[in-house]
C-alpha positions in Angstrom: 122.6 129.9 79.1 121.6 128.8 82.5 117.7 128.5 82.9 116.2 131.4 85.2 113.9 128.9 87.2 117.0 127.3 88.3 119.2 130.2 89.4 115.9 131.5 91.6 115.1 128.2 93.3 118.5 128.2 94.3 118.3 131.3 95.7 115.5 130.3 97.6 116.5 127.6 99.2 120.1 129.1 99.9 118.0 131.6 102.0 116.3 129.1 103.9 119.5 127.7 104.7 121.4 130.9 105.7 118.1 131.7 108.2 119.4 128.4 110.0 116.9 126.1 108.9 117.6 121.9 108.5 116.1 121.3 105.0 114.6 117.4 103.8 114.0 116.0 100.4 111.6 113.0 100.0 113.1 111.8 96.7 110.7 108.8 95.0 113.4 108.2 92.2 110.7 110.3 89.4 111.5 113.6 87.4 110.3 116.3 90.1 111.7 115.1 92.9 114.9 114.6 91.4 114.6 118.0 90.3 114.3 119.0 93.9 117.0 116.9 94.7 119.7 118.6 92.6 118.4 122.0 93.5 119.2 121.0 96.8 122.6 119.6 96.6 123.8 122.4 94.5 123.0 125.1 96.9 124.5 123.5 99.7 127.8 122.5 97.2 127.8 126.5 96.5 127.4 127.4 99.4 130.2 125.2 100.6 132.4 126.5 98.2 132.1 129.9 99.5 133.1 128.4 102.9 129.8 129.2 104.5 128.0 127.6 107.4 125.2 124.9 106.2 122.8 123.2 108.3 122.6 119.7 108.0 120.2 118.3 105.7 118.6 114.9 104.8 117.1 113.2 101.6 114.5 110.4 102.1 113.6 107.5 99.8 110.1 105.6 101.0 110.3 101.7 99.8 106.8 99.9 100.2 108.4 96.9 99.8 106.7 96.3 96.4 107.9 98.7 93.9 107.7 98.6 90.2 110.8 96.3 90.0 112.5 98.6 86.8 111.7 101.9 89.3 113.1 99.7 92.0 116.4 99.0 90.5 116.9 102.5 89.0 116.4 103.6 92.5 118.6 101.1 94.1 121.7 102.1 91.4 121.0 105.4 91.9 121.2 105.6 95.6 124.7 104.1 95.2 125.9 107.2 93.1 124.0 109.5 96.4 126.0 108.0 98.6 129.5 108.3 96.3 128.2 112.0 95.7 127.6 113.0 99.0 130.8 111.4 100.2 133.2 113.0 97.7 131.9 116.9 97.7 131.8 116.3 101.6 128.7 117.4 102.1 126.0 117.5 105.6 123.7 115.3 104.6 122.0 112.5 105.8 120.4 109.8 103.5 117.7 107.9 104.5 116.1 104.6 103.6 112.7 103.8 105.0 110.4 100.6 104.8 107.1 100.4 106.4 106.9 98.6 109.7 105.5 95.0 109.8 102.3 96.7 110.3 102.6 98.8 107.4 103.2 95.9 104.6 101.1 94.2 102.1 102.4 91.0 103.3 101.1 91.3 106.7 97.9 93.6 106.2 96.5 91.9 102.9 98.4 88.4 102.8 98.9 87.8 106.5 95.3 89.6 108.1 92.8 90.2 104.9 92.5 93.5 104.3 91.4 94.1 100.7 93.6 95.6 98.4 93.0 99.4 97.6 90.8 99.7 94.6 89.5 102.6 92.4 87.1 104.3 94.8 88.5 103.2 98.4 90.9 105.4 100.2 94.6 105.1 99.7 94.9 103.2 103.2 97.7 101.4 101.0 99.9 104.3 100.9 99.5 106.0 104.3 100.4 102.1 105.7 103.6 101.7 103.2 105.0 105.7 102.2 103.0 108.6 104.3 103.5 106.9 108.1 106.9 105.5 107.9 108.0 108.7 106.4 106.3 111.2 109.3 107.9 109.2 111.5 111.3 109.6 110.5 110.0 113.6 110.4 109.1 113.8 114.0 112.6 112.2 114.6 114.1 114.8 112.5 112.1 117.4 113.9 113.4 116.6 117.2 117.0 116.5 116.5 116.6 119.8 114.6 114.4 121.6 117.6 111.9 121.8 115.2 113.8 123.9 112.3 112.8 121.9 109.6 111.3 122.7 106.5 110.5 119.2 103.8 111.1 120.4 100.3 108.7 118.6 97.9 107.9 118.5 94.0 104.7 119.4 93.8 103.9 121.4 90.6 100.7 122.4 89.7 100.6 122.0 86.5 100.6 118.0 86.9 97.0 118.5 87.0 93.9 120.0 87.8 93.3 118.0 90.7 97.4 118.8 91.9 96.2 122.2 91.2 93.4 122.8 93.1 95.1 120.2 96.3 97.7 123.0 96.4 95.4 125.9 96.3 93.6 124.4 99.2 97.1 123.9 100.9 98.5 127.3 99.7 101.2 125.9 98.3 103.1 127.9 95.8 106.9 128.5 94.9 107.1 131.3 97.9 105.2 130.2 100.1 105.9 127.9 103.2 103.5 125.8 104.5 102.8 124.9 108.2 100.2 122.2 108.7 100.2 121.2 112.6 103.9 122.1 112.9 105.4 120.3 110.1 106.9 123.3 107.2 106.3 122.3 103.5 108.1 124.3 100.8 106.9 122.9 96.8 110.1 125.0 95.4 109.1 124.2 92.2 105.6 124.7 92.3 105.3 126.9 89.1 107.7 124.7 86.9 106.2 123.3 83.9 107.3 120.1 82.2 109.5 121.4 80.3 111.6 123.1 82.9 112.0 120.0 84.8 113.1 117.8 81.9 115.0 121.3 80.8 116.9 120.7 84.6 117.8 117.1 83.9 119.2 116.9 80.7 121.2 120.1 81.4 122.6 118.3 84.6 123.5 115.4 82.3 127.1 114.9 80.5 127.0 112.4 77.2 129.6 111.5 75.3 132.3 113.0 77.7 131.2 116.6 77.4 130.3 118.8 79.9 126.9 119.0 81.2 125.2 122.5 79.8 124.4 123.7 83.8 126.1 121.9 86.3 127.1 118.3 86.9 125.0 116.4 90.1 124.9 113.2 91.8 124.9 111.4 88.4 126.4 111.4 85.2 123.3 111.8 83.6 119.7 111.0 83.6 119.0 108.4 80.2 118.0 106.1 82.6 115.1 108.1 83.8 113.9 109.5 81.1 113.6 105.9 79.1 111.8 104.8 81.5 109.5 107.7 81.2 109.8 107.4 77.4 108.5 103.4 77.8 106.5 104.0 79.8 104.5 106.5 77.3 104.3 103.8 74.4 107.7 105.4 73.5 106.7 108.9 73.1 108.3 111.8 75.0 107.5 115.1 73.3 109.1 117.3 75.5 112.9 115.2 74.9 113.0 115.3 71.0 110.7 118.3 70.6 107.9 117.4 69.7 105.5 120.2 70.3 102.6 117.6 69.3 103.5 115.2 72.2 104.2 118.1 74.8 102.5 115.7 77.7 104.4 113.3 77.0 107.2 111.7 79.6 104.8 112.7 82.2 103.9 109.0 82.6 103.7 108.0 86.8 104.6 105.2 88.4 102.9 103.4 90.8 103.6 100.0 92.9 104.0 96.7 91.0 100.6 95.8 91.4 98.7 99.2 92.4 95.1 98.6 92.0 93.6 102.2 92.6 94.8 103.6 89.0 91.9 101.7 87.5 91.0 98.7 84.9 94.7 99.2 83.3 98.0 100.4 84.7 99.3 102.0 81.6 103.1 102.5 82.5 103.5 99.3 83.8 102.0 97.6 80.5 103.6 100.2 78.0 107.0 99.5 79.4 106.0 95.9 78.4 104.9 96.3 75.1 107.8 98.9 74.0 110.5 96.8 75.0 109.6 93.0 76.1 113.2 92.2 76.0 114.2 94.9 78.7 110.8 94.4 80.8 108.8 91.5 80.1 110.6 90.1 83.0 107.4 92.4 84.8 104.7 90.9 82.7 103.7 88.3 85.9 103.1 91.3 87.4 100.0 92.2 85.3 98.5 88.8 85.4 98.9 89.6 89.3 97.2 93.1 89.3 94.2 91.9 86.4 93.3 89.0 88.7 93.4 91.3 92.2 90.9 93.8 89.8 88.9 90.7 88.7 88.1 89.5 92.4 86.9 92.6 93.8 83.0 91.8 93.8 83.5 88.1 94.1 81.9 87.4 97.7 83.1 84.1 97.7 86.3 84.9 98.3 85.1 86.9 101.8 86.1 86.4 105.1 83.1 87.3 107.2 85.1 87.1 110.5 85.0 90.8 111.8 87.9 92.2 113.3 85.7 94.9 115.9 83.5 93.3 119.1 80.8 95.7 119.7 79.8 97.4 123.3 77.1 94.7 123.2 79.4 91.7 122.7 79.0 91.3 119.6 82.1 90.6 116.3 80.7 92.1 113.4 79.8 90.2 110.9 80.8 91.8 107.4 82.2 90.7 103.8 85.6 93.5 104.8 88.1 90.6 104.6 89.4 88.1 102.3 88.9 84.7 103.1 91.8 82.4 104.0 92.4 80.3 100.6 91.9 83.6 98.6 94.9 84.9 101.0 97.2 81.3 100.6 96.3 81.7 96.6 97.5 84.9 96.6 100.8 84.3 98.1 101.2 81.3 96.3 101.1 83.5 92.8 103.6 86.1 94.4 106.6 83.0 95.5 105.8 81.7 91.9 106.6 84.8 90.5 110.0 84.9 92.6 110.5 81.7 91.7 110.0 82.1 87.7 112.5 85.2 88.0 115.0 83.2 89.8 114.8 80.6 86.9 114.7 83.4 84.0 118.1 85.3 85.3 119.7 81.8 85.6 118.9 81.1 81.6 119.9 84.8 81.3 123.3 84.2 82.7 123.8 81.2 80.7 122.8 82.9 77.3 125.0 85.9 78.5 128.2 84.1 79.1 128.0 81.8 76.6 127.4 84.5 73.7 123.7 84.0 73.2 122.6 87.6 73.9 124.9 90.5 73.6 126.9 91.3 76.2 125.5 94.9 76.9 125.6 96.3 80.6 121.5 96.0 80.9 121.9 92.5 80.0 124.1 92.1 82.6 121.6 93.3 84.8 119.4 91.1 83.6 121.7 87.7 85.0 120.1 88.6 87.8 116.7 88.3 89.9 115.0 91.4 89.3 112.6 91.3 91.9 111.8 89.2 95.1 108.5 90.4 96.5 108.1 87.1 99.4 110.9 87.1 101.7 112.0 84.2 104.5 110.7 87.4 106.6 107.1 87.7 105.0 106.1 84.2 105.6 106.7 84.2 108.9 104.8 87.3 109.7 102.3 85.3 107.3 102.1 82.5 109.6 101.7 84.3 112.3 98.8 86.1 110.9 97.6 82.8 109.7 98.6 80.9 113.3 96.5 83.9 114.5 93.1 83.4 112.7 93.0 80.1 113.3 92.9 80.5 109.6 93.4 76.8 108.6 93.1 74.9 111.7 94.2 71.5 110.2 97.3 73.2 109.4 100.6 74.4 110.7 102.9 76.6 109.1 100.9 76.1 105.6 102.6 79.4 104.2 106.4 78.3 104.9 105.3 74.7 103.6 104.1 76.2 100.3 107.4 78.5 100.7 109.2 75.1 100.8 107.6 73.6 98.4 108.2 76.4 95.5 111.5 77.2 95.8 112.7 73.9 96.7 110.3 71.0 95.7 109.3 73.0 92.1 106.0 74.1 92.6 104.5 76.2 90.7 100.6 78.0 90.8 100.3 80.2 87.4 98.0 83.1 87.6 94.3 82.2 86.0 92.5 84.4 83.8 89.3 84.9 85.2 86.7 86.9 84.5 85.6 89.5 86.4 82.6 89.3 88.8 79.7 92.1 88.0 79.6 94.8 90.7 76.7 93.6 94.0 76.0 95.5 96.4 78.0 94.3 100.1 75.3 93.2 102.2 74.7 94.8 105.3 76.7 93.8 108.7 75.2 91.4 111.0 76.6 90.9 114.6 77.5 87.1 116.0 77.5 86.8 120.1 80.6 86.3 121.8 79.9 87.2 125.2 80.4 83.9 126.2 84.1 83.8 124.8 85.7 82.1 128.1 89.3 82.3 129.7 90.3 79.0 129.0 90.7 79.1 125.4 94.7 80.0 124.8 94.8 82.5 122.3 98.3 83.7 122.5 99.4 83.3 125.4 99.4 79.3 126.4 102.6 77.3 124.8 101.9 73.5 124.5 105.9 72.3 125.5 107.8 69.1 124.4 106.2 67.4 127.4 102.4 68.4 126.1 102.0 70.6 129.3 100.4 73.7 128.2 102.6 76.7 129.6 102.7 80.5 130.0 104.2 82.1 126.6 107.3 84.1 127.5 106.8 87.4 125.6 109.4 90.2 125.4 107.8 93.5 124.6 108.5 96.2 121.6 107.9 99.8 120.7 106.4 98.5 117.7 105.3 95.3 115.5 108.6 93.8 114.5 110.7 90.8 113.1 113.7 89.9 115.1 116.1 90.0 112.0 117.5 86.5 110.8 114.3 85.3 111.9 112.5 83.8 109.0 115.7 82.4 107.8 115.8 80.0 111.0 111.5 80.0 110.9 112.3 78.1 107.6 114.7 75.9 108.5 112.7 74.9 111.5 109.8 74.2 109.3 111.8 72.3 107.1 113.6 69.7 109.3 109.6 69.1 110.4 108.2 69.2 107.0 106.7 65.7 107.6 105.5 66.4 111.3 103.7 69.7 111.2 100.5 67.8 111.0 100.6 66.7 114.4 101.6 70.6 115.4 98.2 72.7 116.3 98.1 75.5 113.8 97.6 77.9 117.1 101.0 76.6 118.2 103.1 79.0 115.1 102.2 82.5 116.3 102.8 81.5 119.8 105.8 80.1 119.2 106.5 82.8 117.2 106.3 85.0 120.3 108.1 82.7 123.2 111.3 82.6 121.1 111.6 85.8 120.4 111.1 85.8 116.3 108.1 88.6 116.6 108.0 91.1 119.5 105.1 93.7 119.4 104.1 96.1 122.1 101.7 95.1 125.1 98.8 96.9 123.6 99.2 94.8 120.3 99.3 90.9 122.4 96.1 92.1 123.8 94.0 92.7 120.8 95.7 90.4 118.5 95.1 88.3 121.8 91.6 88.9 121.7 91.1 88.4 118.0 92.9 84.4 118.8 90.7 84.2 121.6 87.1 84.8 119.1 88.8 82.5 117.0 88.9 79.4 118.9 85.8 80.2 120.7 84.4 80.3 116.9 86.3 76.9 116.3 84.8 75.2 119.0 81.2 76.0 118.4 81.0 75.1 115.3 82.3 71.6 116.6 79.5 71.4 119.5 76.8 73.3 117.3 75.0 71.5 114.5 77.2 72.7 110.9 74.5 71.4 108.8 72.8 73.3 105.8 71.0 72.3 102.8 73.2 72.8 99.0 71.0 75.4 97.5 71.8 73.8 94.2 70.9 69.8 94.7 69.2 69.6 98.2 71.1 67.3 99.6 72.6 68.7 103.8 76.2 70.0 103.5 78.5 71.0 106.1 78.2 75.2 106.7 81.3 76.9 105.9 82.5 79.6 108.6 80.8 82.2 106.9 77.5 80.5 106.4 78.1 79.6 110.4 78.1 83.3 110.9 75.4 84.4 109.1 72.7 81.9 110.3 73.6 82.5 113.8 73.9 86.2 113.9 71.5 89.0 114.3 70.4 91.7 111.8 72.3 95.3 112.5 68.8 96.6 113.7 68.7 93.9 116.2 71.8 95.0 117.5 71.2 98.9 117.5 68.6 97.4 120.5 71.0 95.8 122.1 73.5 98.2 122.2 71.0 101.0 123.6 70.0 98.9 126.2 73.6 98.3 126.9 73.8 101.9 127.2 70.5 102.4 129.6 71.7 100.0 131.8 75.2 102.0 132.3 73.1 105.3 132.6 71.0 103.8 135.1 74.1 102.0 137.1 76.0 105.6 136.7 75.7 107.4 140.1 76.5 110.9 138.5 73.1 110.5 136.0 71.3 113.5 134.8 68.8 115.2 137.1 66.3 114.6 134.3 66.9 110.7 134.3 67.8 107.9 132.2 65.2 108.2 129.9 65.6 111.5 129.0 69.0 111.0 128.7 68.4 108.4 126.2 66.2 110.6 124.3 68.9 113.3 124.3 71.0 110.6 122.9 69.3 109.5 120.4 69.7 112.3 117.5 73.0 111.5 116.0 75.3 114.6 116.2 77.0 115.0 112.8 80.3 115.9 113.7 81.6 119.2 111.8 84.9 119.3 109.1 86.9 121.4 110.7 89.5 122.9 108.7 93.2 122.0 108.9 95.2 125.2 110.4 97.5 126.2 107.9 100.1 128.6 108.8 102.1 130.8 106.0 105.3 132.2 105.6 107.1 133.9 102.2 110.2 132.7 101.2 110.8 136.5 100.0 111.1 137.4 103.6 113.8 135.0 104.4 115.3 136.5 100.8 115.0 140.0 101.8 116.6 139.1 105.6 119.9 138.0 103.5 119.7 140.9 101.5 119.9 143.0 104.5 122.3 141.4 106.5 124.9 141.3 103.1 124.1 145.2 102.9 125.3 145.9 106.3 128.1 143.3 106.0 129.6 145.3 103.2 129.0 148.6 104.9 
């Protein structure tokens, strides 16, 4: 007997299609989505069937690039049997694939630039960069294709949780109820599911042992797959499979990336799936090493970059502890090419114990004869270097990322992940604001080339709508870096993201050369007085005069953020006074008015509502009349 939450969703979305409108899936690969997913193609399949018109519609998958590697290849297998599916029952819709922009990835934001990782308490910067943006783009292009007539199905459910549950009563999402949010339509179709109507959905979608699924069959055979990793992932409990009335939360286990910091001290799914099964997944278990030692870090200081990315009115870079520092950044991405490199050796030995009758030949197995993951690509390091190049990061050295790329993969290299402990919570001390007014024009930042013939020329830069990698691009970075292993130490490390630029490897738009331009520019202005100021400071620990790192630099010759709240309001008094439109009253007054800071007000998103029903009751009428 078929389920009645399934035979009404269908309705429901049937009825947005016969009003005309274009309908979108974002499937992550996990239980509610999928559930979406099938809901989806079997309307349009019935519909279809019955030789009626269907707009066309699209199903999304959002990669960050750094996926839990068994969610990763369930995906990847899986969107293989979409495309077969969609193909053979001939259906109008579009699958897409997105990845973040250059911008967007951990490689270049975290490895390449600094930007701490995400961790409990910070916003989720880390998934509006990797999943939210590159999916609203792809939207807006939708949207625009579809004159707007779009409506993004999602699996939302409130019973997830409280905090699911009152998101969507804020957003008045419910299972009849569209959602407009600033012109993009939202429809949770499954809103009032519980768990076990979704797990109810896939197993009766699923045919085992050659029988016929119990519902319907969809765009795979069956869904074991899913639900042992959901199983694994819940220290092998699923309540809800085997009826277990005890263990009804169970296989509601979520998945995060492969080193997602923001679920707290432990990542539960990721470590269960571990300790279940260590033959199927301990091919992952780098992975937690990885995430402990990002959680372990978080209050060490040391590992800071003070450099500031923002230059104030005043002229001033901000000096704050918002950055990792360059070693903590190469240490980093010398863990993640080890951890390529250890998986590449592992599925070699797999393959050998497969073939020659070691381990048993099982299809998994077979999967395992080869590299799960690969988290550092050819690609990464030379946005790396770039980012690197840019900073001036380690200006004795060129291309230090591709040579430790080199010397991994190729030379047998390896950096194991320490345990360390982690550093007690401090408190971040408060900015401070380092001059650099006097940053002149003829420091190169980006745009001067030294040539062959040691003349410095103009870089040639072609321009992009957005931060990319000309694709092939790191393959021949690397091999450039390798038939010069032994001379990069002549190179200028400012000569890699320039170079970078004039031949084309990474184009960004004109806005982008400018600040990242300006950023280069602080950077060797910063380089070169520290070598005509006096670096000396005393070791707090011996006595003896050491050389000041780049942070210590900063700090003893920067002003307190007080100090700089002066400056900035004379700054602004002086372009009062120069303004020839000023207030009646005068400057002063002006500056007086000023002063009080205006706490801006929340304003409330405008959320617009329509019912499903109404779309349902149109259909109704039009049928009534068709038959009369």
């Amino acid at each position: 007997m078929m389920n009645e939450n399934i035979e009404i969703a269908i309705d429901k979305i049937q009825s947005l299609l016969r009003s005309g409108f274009h309908l979108s899936c974002g499937w992550s690969g996990g239980k509610d989505s999928s559930c979406v997913l099938i809901l989806l193609l079997e309307s349009i399949k019935r519909m279809k069937a019955q030789g009626e018109f269907v707009p066309k519609c699209y199903v999304s998958n959002a990669n960050t690039r750094r996926e839990m590697p068994a969610i990763d290849n369930y995906i990847a297998g899986v969107i293989n049997s979409l495309y077969t599916y969609i193909a053979k029952e001939d259906l109008d819709v579009e699958l897409l694939e997105i990845e973040p922009p250059l911008s967007g990835r951990f490689m270049w934001t975290t490895i390449g630039r600094g930007k701490l990782p995400r961790w409990v308490g910070m916003g989720r910067d880390c998934a509006t960069d990797e999943k939210i943006r590159p999916q609203q783009r792809v939207m807006k292009q939708i949207e625009r294709e579809c004159a707007g007539k779009v409506i993004s199905l999602v699996g939302t459910r409130t019973e997830e949780s409280s905090m699911r549950e009152k998101s969507m009563s804020a957003h008045k999402m419910d299972n009849v109820t569209i959602v407009d949010i600033g012109g993009a339509r939202t429809y949770a179709v499954i809103a009032d599911w519980y768990l076990e109507d979704v797990w109810d959905l896939l197993s009766g979608c699923s045919s085992q042992d050659g029988k016929e699924p119990r519902y319907f069959s969809t765009f795979i055979p069956h869904f074991s797959e899913l639900s042992e990793l959901y199983r694994d992932a819940n220290e092998g409990v699923c309540g809800v499979i085997i009826s277990n009335e005890g263990n009804r939360s169970g296989c509601g286990s979520r998945f995060g990336c492969a080193w997602c910091t923001q679920v707290g001290d432990k990542d539960k799914s990721l470590e269960s799936l571990i300790a279940e099964d260590s033959n199927k997944y301990a091919y992952m278990s780098g992975l937690v090493k990885f995430r402990q030692f990002l959680i372990n870090i978080r209050y060490d200081l040391s590992r800071r970059d003070f450099r500031g990315r923002s230059v104030s009115d005043a002229g001033y870079m901000k000096v704050v502890a918002d950055y990792l520092n360059p070693m903590t950044k190469r240490e980093l991405l010398r863990y993640l090419m080890t951890l390529d490199a250890l998986e590449v050796e592992r599925a070699r030995k797999a393959e050998e114990d497969y073939y020659s009758g070691n381990i048993e030949q099982t299809d998994y197995n077979a999967m395992l004869t080869q590299p799960m993951f690969e988290f550092v690509s050819k690609d990464d390091i030379l946005s790396v270097d770039f980012c690197w190049s840019m900073g001036r990061d380690f200006p004795n050295e060129a291309s230090p990322a591709a040579r430790d790329y080199i010397d991994i993969h190729e030379l047998g290299t390896r950096y194991y992940i320490p345990e360390i402990p982690a550093k007690e919570k401090v408190t971040i001390p408060k900015p401070r604001w380092f001059d650099v007014n006097e940053v002149v024009e003829n420091v190169e930042g980006l745009r001067g080339l030294i040539s062959s013939r040691g003349v410095l020329e103009e870089v040639r830069i072609e321009p992009s709508e957005q931060l990319e990698i000309e694709p092939g691009a790191g393959f021949s970075y690397i091999e450039a870096v390798r038939a010069n292993y032994f001379s990069l130490k002549d190179t200028c490390c400012s000569e890699i993201c320039r170079a970078a630029l004039h031949y084309g490897w990474i184009k960004m738009r004109t806005a982008d050369l400018t600040r990242y331009d300006d950023i280069a520019r602080r950077n060797d202005y910063l380089m070169r007085l520290m070598k005509q100021k006096s670096r000396l400071g005393m070791c707090i620990y011996s006595g003896d005069t050491k050389l000041l790192t780049v942070n210590e630099f900063l700090i003893e010759n920067s002003i307190s953020d007080s100090e700089h709240q002066l400056l900035l309001k004379a700054v602004e008094r002086k372009r009062i006074v120069d303004d020839e439109q000023r207030d009646l009253f005068g400057a002063d007054s002006i500056l007086e008015m000023m002063e009080p800071c205006v706490k801006k007000e929340k304003r409330d998103k405008d959320i617009k509502t329509e019912s499903v029903l109404l779309f349902q009751q149109r259909q109704s009428q039009l049928s009534m009349f068709a038959n009369q």
